[in-house]
C-alpha positions as CSV (number, residue, x, y, z in Angstrom):
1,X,98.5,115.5,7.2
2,X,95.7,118.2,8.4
3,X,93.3,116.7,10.2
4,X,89.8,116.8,8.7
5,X,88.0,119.1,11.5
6,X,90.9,121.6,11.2
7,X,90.0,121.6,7.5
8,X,86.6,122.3,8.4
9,X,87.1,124.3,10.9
10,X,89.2,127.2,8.5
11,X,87.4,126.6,5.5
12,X,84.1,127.4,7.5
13,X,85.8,130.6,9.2
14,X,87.0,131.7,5.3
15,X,82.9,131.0,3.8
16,X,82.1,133.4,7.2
17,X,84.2,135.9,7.0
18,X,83.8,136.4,3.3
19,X,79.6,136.9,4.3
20,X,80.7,139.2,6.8
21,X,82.7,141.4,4.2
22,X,80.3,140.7,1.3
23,X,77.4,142.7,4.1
24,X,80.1,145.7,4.3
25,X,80.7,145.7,0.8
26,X,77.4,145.6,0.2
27,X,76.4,148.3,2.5
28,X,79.4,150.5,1.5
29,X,78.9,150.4,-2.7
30,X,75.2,151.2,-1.5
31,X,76.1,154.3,0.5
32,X,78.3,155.3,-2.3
33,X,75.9,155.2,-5.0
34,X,73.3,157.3,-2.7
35,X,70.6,154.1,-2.9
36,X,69.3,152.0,-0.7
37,X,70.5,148.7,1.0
38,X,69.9,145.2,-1.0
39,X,67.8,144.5,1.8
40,X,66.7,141.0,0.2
41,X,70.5,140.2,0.1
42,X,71.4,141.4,3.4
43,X,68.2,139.2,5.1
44,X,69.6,136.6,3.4
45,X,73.6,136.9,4.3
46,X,71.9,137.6,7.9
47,X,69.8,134.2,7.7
48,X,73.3,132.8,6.8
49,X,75.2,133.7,10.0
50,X,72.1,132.6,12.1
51,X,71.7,129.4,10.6
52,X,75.0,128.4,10.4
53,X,77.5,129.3,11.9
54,X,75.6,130.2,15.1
55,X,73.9,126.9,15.0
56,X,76.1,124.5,13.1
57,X,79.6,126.0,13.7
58,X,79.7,127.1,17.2
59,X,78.1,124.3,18.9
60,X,81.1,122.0,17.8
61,X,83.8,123.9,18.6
62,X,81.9,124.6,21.9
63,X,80.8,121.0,22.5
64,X,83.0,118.6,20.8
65,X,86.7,120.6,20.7
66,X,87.1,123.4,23.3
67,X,86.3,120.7,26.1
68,X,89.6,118.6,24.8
69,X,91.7,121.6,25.0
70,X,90.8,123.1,28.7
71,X,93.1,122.2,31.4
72,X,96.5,122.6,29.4
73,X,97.5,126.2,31.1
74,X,95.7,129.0,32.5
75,X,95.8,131.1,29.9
76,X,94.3,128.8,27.1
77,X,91.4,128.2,29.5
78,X,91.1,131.9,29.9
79,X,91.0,132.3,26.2
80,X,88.5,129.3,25.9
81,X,86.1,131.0,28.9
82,X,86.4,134.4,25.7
83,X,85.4,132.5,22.8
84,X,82.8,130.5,25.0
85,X,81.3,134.0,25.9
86,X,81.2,134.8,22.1
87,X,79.6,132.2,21.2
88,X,77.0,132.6,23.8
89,X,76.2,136.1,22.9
90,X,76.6,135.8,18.8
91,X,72.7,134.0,18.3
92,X,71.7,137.4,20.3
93,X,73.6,139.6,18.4
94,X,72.6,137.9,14.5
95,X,68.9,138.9,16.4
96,X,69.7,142.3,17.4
97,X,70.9,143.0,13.4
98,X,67.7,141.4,12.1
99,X,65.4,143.4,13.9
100,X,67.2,146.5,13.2
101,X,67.6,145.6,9.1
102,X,63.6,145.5,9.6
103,X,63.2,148.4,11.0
104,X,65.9,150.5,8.7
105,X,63.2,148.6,5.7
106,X,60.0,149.5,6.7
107,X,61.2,152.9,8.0
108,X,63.1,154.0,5.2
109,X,60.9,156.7,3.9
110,X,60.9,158.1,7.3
111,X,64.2,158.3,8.5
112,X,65.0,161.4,6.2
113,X,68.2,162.3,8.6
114,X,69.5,158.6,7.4
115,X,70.1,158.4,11.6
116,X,68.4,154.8,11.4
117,X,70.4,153.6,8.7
118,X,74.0,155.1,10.2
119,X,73.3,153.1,13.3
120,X,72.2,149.9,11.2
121,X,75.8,150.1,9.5
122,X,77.7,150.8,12.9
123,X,76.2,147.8,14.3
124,X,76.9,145.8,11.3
125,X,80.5,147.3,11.6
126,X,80.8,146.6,15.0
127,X,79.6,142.8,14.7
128,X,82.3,142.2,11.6
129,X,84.4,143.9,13.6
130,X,84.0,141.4,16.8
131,X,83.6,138.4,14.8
132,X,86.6,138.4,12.7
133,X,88.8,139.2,16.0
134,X,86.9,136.0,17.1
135,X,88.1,133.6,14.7
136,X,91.6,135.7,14.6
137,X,92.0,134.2,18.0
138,X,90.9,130.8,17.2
139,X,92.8,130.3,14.6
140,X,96.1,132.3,16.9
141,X,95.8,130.3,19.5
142,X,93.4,127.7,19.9
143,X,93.9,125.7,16.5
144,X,97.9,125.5,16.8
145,X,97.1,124.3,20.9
146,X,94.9,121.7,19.5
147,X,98.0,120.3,16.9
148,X,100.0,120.2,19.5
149,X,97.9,118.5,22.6
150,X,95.2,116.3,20.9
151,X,96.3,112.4,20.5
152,X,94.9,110.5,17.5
153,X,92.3,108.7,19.1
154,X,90.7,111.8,20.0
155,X,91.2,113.4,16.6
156,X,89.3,110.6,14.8
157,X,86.5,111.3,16.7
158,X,86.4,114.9,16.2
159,X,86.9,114.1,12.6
160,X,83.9,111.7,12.4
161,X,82.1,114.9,14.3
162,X,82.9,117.4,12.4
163,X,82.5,115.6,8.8
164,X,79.0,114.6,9.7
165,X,77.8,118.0,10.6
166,X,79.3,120.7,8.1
167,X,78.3,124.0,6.5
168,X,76.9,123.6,3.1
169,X,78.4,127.0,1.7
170,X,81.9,126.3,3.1
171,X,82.9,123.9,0.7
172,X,80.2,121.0,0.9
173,X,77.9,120.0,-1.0
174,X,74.8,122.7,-1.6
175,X,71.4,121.0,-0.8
176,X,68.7,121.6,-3.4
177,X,67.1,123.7,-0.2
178,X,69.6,126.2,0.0
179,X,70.1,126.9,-3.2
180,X,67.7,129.8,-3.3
181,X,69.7,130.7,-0.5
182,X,72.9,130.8,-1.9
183,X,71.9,132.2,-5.1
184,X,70.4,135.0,-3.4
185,X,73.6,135.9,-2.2
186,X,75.4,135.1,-4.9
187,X,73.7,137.6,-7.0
188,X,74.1,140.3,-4.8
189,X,77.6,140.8,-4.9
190,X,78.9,140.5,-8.4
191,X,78.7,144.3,-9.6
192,X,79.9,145.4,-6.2
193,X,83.3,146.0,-6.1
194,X,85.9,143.8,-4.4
195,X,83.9,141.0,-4.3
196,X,85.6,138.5,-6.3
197,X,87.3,137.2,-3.5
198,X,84.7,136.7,-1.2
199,X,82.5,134.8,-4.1
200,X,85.2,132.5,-4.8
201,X,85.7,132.4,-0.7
202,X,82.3,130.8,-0.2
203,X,82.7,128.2,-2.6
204,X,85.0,126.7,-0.1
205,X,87.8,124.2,-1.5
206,X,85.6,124.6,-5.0
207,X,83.2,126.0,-7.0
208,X,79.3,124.9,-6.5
209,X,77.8,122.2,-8.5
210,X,75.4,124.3,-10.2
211,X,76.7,127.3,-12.2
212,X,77.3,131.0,-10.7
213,X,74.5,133.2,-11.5
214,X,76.0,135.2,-14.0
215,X,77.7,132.0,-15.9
216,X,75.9,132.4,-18.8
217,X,75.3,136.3,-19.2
């Protein structure tokens, strides 16, 4: 049987990588359509990544698994010292796109060459980009390495760990204070195309309890 923080673990990576590609889908039917970015959603998708996965997700792999796994082999602990580095640098990076979404907003009208907004959508590339070879490697290496090495005395307490402390758009329940959050990005993607998956992606194991914002259009 899968252990519960492995559970966690992927069904948190699938909520984040289908925000990542809900923010390129986003960005991409935008450009398409000559209009300009949802900004609302992408603040919000961007709010997302900050408040979760940079300070929900990361920590416990950082604090509570990676430390299990290091001494095994070199190259596990050189892979470990990698995702350690990513995590450091990710709050700074979720920061970097803020401040640039702000200024592509309030600077709109004036960047008549769209050059503001082209380098808004390269970083935004380029983070996707990083952060889905991030959790390619976690799930490559590090996951399978933790199957294999951890006993199950040390699983149950990663278990409790992780099960207290879990993202509440990868398939937990949605507090009443995120709601707004959630249904702000909910209603972003619908009428762009492709995004089917990625909805039904951050509803985790199943669908919220309260009804998608189209249910009763």
């Amino acid at each position: 049987m899968e252990h519960a923080s492995l559970i966690i673990i992927r069904r948190e990576h699938r909520a984040l990588s289908a925000m990542l590609r809900s923010m390129v889908l986003l960005l991409d039917g935008h450009r398409r359509h000559n209009t300009l970015p949802d900004f609302a959603a992408l603040r919000a998708m961007l709010f997302y990544v900050g408040e979760f996965p940079e300070k929900l997700h990361h920590p416990k792999e950082s604090q509570l698994l990676f430390p299990k796994l290091r001494g095994h082999d070199v190259a596990s602990d050189a892979i470990l010292d990698r995702l350690d580095r990513d995590h450091l640098q990710g709050e700074s990076s979720i920061r970097a796109l803020e401040y640039a979404l702000i200024g592509l907003e309030v600077m709109c009208e004036a960047d008549r060459d769209g050059h503001r907004r082209r380098a808004f959508e390269q970083s935004m590339n380029s983070y996707v980009d990083f952060y889905l070879g991030h959790m390619r490697c976690e799930e490559a290496h590090l996951l399978p390495l933790a199957e294999a090495v951890l006993d199950n005395e040390v699983w149950a307490a990663l278990d409790a760990a992780f099960l207290a402390n879990r993202d509440p758009l990868a398939g937990s329940d949605v507090s009443a204070q995120y709601r707004p959050l959630y249904l702000t990005i909910l209603r972003s993607l619908p009428a762009m195309s492709g995004t089917r998956g990625a909805l039904e992606a951050l509803a985790g194991a199943g669908p919220p309890e309260f009804p998608w914002p189209h249910a009763h259009e």
